[in-house]
Structure formats: structure tokens, C-alpha cells
C-alpha positions as CSV (number, residue, x, y, z in Angstrom):
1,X,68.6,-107.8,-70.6
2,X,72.3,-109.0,-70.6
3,X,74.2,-112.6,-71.2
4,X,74.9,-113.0,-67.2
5,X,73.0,-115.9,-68.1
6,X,76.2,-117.8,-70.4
7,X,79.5,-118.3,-68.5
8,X,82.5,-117.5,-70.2
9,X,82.9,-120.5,-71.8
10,X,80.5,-120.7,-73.3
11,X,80.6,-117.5,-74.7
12,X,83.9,-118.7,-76.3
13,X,82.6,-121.8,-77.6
14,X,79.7,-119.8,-79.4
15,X,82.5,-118.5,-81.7
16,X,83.7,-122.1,-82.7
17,X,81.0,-123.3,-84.5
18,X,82.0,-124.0,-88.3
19,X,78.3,-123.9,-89.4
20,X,79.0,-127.9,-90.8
21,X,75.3,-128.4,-90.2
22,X,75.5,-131.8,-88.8
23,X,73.6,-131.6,-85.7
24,X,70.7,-130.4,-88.2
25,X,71.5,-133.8,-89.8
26,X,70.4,-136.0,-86.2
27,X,67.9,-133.5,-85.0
28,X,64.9,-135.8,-84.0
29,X,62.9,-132.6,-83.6
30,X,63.8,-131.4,-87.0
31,X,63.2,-134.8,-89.1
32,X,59.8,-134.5,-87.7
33,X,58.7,-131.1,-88.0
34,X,60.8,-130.8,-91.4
35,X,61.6,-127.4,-90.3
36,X,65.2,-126.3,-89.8
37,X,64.7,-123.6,-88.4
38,X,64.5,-125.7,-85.1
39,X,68.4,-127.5,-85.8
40,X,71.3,-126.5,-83.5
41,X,73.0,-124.4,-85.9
42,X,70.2,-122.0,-86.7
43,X,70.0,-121.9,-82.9
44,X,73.3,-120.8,-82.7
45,X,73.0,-117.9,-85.7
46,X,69.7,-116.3,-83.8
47,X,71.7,-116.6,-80.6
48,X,74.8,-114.9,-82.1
49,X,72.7,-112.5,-83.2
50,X,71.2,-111.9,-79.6
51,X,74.2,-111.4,-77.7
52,X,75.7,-108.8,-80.5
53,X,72.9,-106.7,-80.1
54,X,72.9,-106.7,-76.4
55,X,76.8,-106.2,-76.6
56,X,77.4,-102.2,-75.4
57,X,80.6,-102.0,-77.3
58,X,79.2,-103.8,-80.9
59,X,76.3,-101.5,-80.3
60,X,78.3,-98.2,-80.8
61,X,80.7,-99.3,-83.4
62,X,78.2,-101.1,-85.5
63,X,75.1,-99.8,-84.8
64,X,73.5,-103.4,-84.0
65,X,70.6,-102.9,-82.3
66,X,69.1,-105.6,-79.9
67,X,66.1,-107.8,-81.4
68,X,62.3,-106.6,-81.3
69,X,59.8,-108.1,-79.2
70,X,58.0,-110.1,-82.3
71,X,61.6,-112.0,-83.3
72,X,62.3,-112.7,-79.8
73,X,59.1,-114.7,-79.3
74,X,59.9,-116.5,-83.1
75,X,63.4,-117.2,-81.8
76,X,62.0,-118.5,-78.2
77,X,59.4,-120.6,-80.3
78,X,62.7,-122.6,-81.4
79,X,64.4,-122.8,-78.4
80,X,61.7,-124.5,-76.6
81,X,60.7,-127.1,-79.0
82,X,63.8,-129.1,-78.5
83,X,63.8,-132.4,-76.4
84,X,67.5,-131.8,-74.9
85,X,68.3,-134.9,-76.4
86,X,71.8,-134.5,-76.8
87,X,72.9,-135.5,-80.3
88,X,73.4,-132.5,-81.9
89,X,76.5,-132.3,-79.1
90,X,77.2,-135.7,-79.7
91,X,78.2,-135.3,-83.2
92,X,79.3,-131.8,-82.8
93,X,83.1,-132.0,-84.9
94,X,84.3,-129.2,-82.3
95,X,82.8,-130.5,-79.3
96,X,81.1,-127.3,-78.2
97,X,78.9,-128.3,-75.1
98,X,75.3,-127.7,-76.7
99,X,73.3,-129.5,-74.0
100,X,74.2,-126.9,-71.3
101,X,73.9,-124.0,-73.6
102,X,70.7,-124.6,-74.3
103,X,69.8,-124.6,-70.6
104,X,71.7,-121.3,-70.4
105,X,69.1,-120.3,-73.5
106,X,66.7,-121.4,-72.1
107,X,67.0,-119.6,-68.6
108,X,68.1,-116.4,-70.8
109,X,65.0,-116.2,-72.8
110,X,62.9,-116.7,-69.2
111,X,64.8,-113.6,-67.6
112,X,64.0,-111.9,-71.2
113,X,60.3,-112.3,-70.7
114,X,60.2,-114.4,-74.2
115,X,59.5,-118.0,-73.4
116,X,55.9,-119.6,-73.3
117,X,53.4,-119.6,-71.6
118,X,53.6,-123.3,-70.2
119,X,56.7,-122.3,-68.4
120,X,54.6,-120.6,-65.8
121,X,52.6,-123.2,-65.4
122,X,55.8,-125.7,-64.4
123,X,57.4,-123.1,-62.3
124,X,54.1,-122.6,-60.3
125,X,53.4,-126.5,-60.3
126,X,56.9,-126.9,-58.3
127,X,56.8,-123.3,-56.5
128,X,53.6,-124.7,-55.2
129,X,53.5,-128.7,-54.8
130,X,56.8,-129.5,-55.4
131,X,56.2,-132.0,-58.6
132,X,56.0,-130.7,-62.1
133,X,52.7,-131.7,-62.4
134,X,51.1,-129.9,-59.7
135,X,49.6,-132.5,-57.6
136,X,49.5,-133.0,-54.2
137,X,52.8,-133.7,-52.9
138,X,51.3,-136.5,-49.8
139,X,50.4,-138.8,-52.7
140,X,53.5,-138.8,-54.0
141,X,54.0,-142.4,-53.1
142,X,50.4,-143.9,-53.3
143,X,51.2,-146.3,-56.1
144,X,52.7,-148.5,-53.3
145,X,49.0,-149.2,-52.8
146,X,48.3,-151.2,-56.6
147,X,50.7,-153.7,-54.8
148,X,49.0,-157.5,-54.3
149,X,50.6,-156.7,-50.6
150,X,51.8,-153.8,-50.0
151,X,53.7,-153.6,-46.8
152,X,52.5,-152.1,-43.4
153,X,55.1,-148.9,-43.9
154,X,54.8,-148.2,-47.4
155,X,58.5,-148.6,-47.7
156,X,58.7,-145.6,-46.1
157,X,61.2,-146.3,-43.6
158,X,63.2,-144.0,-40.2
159,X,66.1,-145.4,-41.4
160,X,67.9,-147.3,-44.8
161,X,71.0,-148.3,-46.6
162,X,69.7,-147.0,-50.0
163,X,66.5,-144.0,-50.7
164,X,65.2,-144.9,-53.8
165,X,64.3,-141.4,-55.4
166,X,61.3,-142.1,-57.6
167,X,60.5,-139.1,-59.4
168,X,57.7,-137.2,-60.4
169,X,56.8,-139.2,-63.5
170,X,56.6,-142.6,-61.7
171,X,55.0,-141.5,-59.2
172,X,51.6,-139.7,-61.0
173,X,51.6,-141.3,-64.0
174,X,49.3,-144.5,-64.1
175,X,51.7,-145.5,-67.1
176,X,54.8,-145.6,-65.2
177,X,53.5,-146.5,-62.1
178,X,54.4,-150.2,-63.2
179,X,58.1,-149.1,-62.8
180,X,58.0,-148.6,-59.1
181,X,56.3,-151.2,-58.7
182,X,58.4,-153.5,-60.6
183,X,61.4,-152.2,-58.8
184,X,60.3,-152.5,-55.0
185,X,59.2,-156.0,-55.7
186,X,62.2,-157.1,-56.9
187,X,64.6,-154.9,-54.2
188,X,62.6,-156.9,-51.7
189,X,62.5,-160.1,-53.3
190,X,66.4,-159.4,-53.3
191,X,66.2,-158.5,-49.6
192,X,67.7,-155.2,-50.5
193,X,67.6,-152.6,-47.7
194,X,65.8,-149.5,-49.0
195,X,63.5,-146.9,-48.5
196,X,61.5,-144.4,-50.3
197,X,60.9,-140.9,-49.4
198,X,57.6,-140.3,-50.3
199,X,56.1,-136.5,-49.7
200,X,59.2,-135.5,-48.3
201,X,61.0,-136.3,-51.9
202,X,60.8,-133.1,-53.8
203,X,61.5,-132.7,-57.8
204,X,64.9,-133.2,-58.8
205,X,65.5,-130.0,-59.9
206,X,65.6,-131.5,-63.7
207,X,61.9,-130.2,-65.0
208,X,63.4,-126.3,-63.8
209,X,66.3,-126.8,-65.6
210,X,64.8,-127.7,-68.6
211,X,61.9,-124.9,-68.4
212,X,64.5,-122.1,-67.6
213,X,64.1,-121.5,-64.4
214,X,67.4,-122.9,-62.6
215,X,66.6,-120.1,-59.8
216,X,64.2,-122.4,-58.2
217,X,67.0,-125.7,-58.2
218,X,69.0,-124.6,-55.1
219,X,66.3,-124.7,-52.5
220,X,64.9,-128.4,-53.7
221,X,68.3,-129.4,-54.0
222,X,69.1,-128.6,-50.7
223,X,66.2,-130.4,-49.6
224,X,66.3,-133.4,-51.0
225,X,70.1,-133.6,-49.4
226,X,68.8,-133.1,-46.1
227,X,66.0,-135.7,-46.2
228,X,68.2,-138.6,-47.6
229,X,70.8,-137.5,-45.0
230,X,67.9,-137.9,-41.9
231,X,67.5,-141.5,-43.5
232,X,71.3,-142.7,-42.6
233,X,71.6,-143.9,-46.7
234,X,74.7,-144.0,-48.0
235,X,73.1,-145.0,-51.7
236,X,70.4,-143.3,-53.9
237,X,68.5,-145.6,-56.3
238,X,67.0,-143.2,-59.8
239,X,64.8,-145.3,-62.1
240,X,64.5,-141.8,-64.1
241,X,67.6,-141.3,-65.9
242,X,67.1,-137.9,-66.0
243,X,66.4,-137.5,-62.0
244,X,69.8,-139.9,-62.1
245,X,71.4,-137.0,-64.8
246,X,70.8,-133.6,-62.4
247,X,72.3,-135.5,-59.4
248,X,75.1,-136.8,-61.2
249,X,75.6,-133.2,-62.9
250,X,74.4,-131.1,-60.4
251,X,74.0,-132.2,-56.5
252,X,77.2,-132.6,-55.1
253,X,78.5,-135.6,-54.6
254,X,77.5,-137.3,-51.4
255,X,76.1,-140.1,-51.6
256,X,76.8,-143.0,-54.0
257,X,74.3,-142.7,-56.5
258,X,73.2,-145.2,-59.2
259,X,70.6,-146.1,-61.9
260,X,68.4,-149.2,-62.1
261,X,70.1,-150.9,-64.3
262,X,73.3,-150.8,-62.6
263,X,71.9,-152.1,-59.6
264,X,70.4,-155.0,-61.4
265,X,73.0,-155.4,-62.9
266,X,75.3,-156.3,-59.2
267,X,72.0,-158.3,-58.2
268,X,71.9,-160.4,-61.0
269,X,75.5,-161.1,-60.9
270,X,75.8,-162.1,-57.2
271,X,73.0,-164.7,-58.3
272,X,69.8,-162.5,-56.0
273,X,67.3,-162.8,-58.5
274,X,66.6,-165.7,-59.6
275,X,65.1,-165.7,-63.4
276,X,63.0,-168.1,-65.1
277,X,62.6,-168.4,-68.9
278,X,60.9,-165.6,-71.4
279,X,60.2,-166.5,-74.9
280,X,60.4,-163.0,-76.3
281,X,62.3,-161.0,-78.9
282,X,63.5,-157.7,-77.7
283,X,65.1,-154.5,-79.0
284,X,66.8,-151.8,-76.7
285,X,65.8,-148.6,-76.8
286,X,69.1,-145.9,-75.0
287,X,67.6,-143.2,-73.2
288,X,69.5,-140.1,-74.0
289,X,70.1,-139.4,-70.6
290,X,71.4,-142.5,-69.6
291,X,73.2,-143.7,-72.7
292,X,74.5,-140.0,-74.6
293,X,74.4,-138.2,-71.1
294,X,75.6,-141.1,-68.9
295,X,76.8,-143.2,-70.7
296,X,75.3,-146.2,-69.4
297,X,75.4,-148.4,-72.6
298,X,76.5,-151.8,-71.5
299,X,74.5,-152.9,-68.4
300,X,71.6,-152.7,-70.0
301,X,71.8,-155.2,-72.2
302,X,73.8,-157.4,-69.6
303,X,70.5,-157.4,-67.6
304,X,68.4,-158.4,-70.5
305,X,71.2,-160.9,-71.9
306,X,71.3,-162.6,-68.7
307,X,66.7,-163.9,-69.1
308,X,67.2,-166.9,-70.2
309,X,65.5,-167.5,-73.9
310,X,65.6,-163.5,-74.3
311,X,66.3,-162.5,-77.8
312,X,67.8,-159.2,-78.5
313,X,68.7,-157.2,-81.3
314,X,69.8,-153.7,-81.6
315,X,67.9,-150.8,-83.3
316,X,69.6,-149.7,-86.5
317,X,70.5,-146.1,-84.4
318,X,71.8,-147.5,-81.0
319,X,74.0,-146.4,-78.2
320,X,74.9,-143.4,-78.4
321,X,73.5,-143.0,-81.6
322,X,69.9,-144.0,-80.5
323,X,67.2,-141.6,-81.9
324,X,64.9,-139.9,-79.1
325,X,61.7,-140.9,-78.4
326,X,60.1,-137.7,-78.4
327,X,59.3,-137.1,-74.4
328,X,62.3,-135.3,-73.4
329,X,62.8,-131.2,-72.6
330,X,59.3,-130.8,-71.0
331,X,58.5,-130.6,-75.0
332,X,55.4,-132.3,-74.5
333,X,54.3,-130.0,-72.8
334,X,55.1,-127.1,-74.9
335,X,54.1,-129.2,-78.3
336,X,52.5,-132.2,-78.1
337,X,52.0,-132.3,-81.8
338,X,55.6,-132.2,-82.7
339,X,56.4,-134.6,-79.5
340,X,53.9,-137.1,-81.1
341,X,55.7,-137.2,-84.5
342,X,59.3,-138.0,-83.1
343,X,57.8,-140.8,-80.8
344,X,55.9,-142.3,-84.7
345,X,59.9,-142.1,-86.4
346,X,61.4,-143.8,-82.7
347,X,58.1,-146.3,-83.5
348,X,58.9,-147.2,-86.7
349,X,62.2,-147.6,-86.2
350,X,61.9,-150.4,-83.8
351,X,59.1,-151.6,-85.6
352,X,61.9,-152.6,-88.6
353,X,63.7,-155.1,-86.1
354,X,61.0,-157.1,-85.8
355,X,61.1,-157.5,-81.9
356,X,57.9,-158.4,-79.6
357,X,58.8,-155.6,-78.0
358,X,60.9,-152.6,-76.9
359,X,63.0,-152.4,-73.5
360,X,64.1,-149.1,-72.3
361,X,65.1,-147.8,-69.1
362,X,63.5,-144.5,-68.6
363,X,60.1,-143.9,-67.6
364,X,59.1,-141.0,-69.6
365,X,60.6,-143.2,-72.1
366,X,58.2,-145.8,-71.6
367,X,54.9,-143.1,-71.0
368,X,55.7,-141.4,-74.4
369,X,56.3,-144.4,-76.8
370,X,53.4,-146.3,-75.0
371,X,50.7,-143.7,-75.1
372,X,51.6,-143.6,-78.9
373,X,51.4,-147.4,-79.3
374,X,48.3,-147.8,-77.5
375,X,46.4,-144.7,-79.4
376,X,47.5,-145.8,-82.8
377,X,46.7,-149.3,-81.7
378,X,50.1,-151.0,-82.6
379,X,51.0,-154.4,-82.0
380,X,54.4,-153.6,-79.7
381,X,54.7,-154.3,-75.9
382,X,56.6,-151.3,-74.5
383,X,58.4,-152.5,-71.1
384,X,61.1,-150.8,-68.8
385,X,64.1,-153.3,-67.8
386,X,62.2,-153.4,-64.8
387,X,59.2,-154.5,-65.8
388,X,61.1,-157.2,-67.7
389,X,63.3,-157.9,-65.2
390,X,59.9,-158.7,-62.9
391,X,58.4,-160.6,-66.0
392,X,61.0,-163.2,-65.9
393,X,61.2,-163.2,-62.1
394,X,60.9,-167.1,-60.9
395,X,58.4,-167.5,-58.6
């Protein structure tokens, strides 16, 4: 074991933490779970501890020996129940980059042999299908088929302005199906040249990132640059802020690349979708991928401003303040139970502003807070700004 894993950066910034304890302060995770233990700074103290112990030179003049087995895996149990939200670096007074050392953490404790046992799972879901879900790649874009009429080709297309990269949530999950479908109606109904890629799109690279296992990244990175290349686009369309995130942080930049709502955004200003009347009361929910991570705060709530009868109000947290909704940093899959109990606090949160119902625009977004409304049967219509955006689409 060694910290090849941390540049050297980072490895500075470890050592300007004041211990001020106010990312513990906006740490969805640790509001839910009520346990500190899983807050940024305590983070920080275990991993200080690591890297001394592994350090050759601490070791002889200090003695510091590197941590047993049993306080790895307690320390791992931490790292992993985190949702990558963001806020702890958002608020962080000396603005050490805690999003990307967690990744490092992350990939650290994996090389380490401390991480669990989910992680194999993901790494052999994409190692072996290409998704994070493990299912077969060729049906990647079969939801094109829940269409009234879906087209001849599938929207899969030789050749295309603008691939839009769908994403493996979207495309397997019945729940956020309605997002694709939402979109491709109104890019056609906009007469927007576009394709999808279908089984040749591969995972963005965003689910290994976030497991620990950034070994994999390069090879479906380099992939999914060569199929959007063979399609002639000049533009890639994400839905999925986080897809969006790892090619706006991590591919390199080729293409033009935007998120939904910035492209409905253009459309709806240069008058291509035309928008009848909704009598609803909304409240906006900022992914933290988009919003802290992006910062893609304003067109948003352009796009939903501009329905006619819409109205909006914000959530008490908003911007880049907005609380997470629980489904981020593949925590689901490594607690459900804890994942569950930040999506209840992001519920009753919007619950206070008494809106009809909850905009966001992220699909994991939309799969965690709806699967909680719908099995605690709650009275809230959960909707990406697509879906809306379709909703008030004049026919």
C-alpha cells in the first residue's frame, strides 16, 4: 500500500484543514444517519491517520505504524456511504477540493483491498456489459419502443449534428425511461438533428469513478470518443448531469457538450417549442451535479418560467445550497437504508413549499425521490424539466 493514489496537491491540501466542522454541519448523509463519524472532517482525521502510517520516514522517527485490517474496513465503511454531493466542499472556508479527494479515497481504499463488496459487483457489471447495471448492452436504447410512434431507425442514425448520450440510468430504469422519451419528442418536434448511440454508447465512466475504480475510465472513454466521432456530431446532448459532469471534468474537450436544460433553454428562446398553459405550482429541485458541480442554476428555472401559468417557488436550501436527494455516489447501492432517509429530509423539505410538484433535472434525481414518494404513498408529482417541458407542449 502507498498514497500514489493522491496527487500532490492534494496531499498539501490535507494539511489545511482547520477542523471548523462545517461540512459536518451540511452533510445530508450525516443529518440522516445522525452519525458523524460519516462528516468530511472525520474523513479527513482517519485519512491523516492513513497516510502517516504508510509514510516510511514518520514510521521510523515516530514509530506510527500503518492501520490494522479491522479499522480499515471501519474507515472504508465511511468513505463509501457518502453521495459525492459536493457541499461539504462548497462550504469548505479554505476551499480544499473534497469532491476529488474523495474519488482519490475512494480508488485508494480499492487498491488497499478495504472497500465493499458491491464494488465488485459494478466493476464487473461494466467490465462485462458496459452499464453499471449489468444488462445487456443491445437494449440499451429499447425504450424508444414505449413511443406512440416510434420512428423506422430508432433515432439511431449514420450520421448527426448532435449524439444525445443517454446514460445508463435512463436507459434501464422504467422510472426514467420517461426522460428520454420526453426529450426525443420534443428534439423532433423542434426539428432538431440528432442521434442516439444506442449499444454502441458505453458508461460514462462516472459509476467507476465513484466506486474506485478509475482504472477502467480510459478505455470507455476512448470509446465513446470514437463512436460520436464516426457520427460526424459536433454536439453531445446529457440529460444525466452526472454523465454531463465526467465529460465536462474528464473527456477532453472535443465536442461541444451541453445539458438538457441548456438546450431548452436556446429552443425555447428562438420560439421552437411552442407551449400551451399548465396550471401547476412547482418547486425546483438543483441537482448537485449540475447546480454545485456545474453550476447550471439559472436555465433551469428560465425553462420552467417561460410555461405559461407555471408557478414556482424555491426550496428553502436552493442553488448551490440545495440539499441532496439521496441517490448520488452509487450509495444506494452500498446503503439503501441510509439512501432512503436523505431522500425522506429532500421530501419534506419540498413538501414545506407547498408545490404540486417537484422539477429537477437529473434522472437519478427523479428515480430516487419518486420511488420514495410512490412507496410512502405521498401526494407529490416528481417530474424532470423534460417531462414538464413535454407536459406543457401545445399540440
Amino acid at each position: 500500500m502507498s498514497n500514489q493514489d493522491y496527487s500532490v496537491k492534494q496531499l498539501l491540501e490535507m494539511g489545511a484543514c482547520t477542523n471548523c466542522q462545517v461540512c459536518a454541519d451540511v452533510c445530508p448523509a450525516v443529518t440522516a444517519s445522525e452519525n458523524g463519524a460519516l462528516s468530511a472532517i472525520s474523513r479527513m482525521k482517519g485519512l491523516a491517520q492513513i497516510l502517516k502510517g504508510r509514510g516510511g520516514l514518520l514510521r521510523k522517527l515516530f514509530g506510527r505504524k500503518p492501520p490494522s485490517g479491522e479499522a480499515f474496513d471501519r474507515f472504508s465503511d465511511t468513505v463509501f456511504r457518502c453521495t459525492l454531493c459536493g457541499n461539504c466542499q462548497e462550504v469548505c472556508p479554505v476551499g480544499i477540493h473534497l469532491k476529488d479527494l474523495w474519488l482519490s479515497l475512494r480508488q485508494d481504499m480499492v487498491h488497499s483491498g478495504h472497500y465493499p463488496k458491491k464494488i465488485d459487483m459494478i466493476r464487473d457489471n461494466l467490465d462485462g456489459k458496459h452499464n453499471v447495471f449489468g444488462e445487456d448492452n443491445e437494449e440499451r436504447a429499447e425504450w424508444v419502443d414505449d413511443m406512440d410512434e416510434p420512428p423506422d431507425d430508432g433515432y439511431i442514425r449514420d450520421k448527426a449534428d448532435i449524439v444525445y448520450f443517454t446514460g445508463c440510468t435512463a436507459a434501464y430504469f422504467p422510472l426514467a425511461q420517461k426522460i428520454p422519451l420526453a426529450l426525443t419528442e420534443i428534439l423532433d418536434r423542434s426539428g432538431v438533428d440528432f442521434t442516439l448511440l444506442g449499444e454502441a454508447e458505453w458508461c460514462c465512466g462516472f459509476p467507476m469513478l465513484g466506486a474506485g475504480v478509475k482504472d477502467m475510465f480510459q478505455d470507455f472513454m476512448t470509446h465513446n470518443l470514437s463512436v460520436i466521432r464516426e457520427k460526424g456530431a459536433t454536439e453531445v446532448l446529457f440529460a444525466c448531469p452526472s454523465c454531463y459532469a465526467t465529460w465536462r471534468e474528464h473527456y477532453p474537450d472535443e465536442f461541444k457538450i451541453r445539458h438538457a436544460s441548456q438546450f431548452l433553454m436556446d429552443l425555447i428562446k428562438n420560439g421552437r417549442v411552442p407551449l400551451k398553459e399548465l396550471d401547476l405550482t412547482v418547486t425546483y429541485h438543483d441537482p448537485c451535479d449540475l447546480g454545485r458541480g456545474a453550476r447550471v442554476f439559472d436555465e433551469p428555472r428560465e425553462v420552467i418560467r417561460a410555461i405559461p401559468g407555471i408557478r414556482f417557488v424555491e426550496l428553502p436550501h436552493n442553488r448551490e445550497n440545495c440539499v441532496c436527494c439521496g441517490g448520488g455516489g452509487n450509495l444506494e447501492m452500498v446503503d439503501a437504508k441510509l439512501s432512503a432517509r436523505i431522500a425522506e429530509q429532500k421530501i419534506q423539505e419540498i413538501l414545506s413549499t407547498g408545490a404540486d410538484a417537484v422539477v429537477t433535472s437529473c434522472q437519478q434525481c427523479v428515480r430516487t425521490m419518486m420511488t420514495y414518494v410512490r412507496r410512502n404513498k405521498i401526494a407529490l408529482d416528481v417530474l424532470d424539466i423534460t417531462q414538464l417541458i413535454r407536459r406543457a407542449l401545445a399540440e
